[in-house]
N, C-alpha and C positions, 0 to 999 in steps of 0.2 A: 418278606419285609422290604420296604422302600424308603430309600435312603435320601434325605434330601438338604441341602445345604443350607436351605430358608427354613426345614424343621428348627425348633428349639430344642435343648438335650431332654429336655425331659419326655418331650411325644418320645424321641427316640428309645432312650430306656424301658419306657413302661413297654413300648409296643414291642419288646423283645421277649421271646417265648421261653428262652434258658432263665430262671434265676441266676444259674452261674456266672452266664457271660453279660447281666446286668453286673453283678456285684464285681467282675473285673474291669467292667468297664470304668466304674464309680472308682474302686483303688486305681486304676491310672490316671483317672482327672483328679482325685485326693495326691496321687505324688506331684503332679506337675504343677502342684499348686506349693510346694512345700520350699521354703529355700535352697539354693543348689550351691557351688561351690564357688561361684562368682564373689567377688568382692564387693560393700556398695561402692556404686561409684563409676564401677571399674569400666563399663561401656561409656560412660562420658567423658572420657578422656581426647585430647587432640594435639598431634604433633608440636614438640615445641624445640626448637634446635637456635644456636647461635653462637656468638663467640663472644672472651671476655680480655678485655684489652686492659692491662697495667699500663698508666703509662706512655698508652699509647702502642706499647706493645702489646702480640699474643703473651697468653701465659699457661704455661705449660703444666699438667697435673693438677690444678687447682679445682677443689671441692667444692661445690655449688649446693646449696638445697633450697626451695621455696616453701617459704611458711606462708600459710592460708591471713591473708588479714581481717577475714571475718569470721574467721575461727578457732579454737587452738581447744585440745581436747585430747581423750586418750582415742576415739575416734578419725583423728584428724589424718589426714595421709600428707606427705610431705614428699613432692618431688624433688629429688636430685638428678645429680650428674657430675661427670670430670672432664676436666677439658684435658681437650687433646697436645699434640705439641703444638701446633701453628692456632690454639687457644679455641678451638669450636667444641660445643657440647652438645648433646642430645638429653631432654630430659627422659626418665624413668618413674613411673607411679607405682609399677608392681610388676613391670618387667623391662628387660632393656631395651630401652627406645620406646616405649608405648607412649609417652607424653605424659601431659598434666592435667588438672582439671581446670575447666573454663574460671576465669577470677581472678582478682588484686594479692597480689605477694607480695611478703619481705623478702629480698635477697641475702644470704647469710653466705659467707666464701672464708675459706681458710686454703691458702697458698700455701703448702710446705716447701723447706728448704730441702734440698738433697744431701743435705749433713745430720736432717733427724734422725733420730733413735726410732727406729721402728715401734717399740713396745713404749717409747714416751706418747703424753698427748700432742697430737700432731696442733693443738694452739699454741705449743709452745715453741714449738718452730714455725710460727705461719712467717710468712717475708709481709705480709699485711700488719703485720703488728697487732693484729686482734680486733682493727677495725670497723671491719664488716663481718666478724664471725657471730656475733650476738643479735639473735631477730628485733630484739630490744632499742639497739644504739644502731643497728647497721641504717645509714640511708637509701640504700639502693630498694628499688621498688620495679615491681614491672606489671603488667597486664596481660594474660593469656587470655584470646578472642578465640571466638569457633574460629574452624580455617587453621590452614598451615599459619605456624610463629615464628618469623625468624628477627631474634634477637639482639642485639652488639647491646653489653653491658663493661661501663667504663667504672674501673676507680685507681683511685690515685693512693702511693707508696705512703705518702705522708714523710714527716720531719724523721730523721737518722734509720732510714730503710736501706742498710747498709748491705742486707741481702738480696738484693735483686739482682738479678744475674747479670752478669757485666757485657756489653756489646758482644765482645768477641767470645764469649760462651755462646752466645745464641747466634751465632754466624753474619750479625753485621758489624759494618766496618763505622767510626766514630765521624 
């Protein structure tokens, strides 16, 4: 038998003298045709990292997730992330640090205070006030392009935001 790369699969099957090792070859091109364990999606994903400034400050432990804005669904994946202390994130789609998918998001963020109730909802301690936690009311918006994304994403305390951490909690001086 001669094997050839410019053959098509079918010379090659017929001209095989086993039935057997026809009909195995046929179940291995039947599985690798079958879906696998990959997510959809999950290869189009691209780095998306930055930081989120209250203020004008970092802000510390704040929850990030991106809602799809031209989709919303039981399908829909929603990248997150938490910022770190000095306020930088890394998004997540379906593992840590993998990124997002290419496209227009809502920004949704809940800041929690370090006086919440762990087993309360963490909206009800946000030091944002509830702001930007809702995909609906939030204004922040961003764009994820092929390519690395590095993002600065800004919002502001609003009127009686009386929890936001005081200078000299976060090490500077007034």
């Amino acid at each position: 038998m001669t094997w050839s790369l410019s053959g098509s699969i079918e010379a090659v099957l017929f001209s095989m003298q086993q039935p057997c090792l026809r009909y195995l070859v046929l179940f291995a091109l039947g599985l690798g045709a079958l879906p696998g364990c990959a997510r959809p999606g999950q290869g189009d994903l691209v780095p998306v990292e930055g930081s989120l400034l209250v203020e004008g400050r970092p802000a510390a432990n704040a929850q990030l997730a991106f809602h799809p804005l031209n989709q919303m669904g039981s399908g829909t994946v929603i990248p997150v992330g938490t910022t770190a202390v000095d306020g930088h994130f890394r998004l997540m789609t379906y593992g840590a640090g993998d990124g997002a998918p290419v496209g227009g998001y809502v920004v949704t963020i809940v800041w929690p205070d370090s006086l919440g109730d762990e087993c309360a909802d963490p909206a009800g301690h946000d030091r944002l006030q509830g702001r930007y936690a809702d995909r609906s009311t939030s204004p922040l918006r961003a764009v994820i392009q092929r390519g690395s994304n590095g993002l600065i994403l800004h919002a502001t305390a609003g009127q009686g935001s009386w929890s936001l951490p005081r200078m000299r909690d976060v090490g500077e001086k007034p």
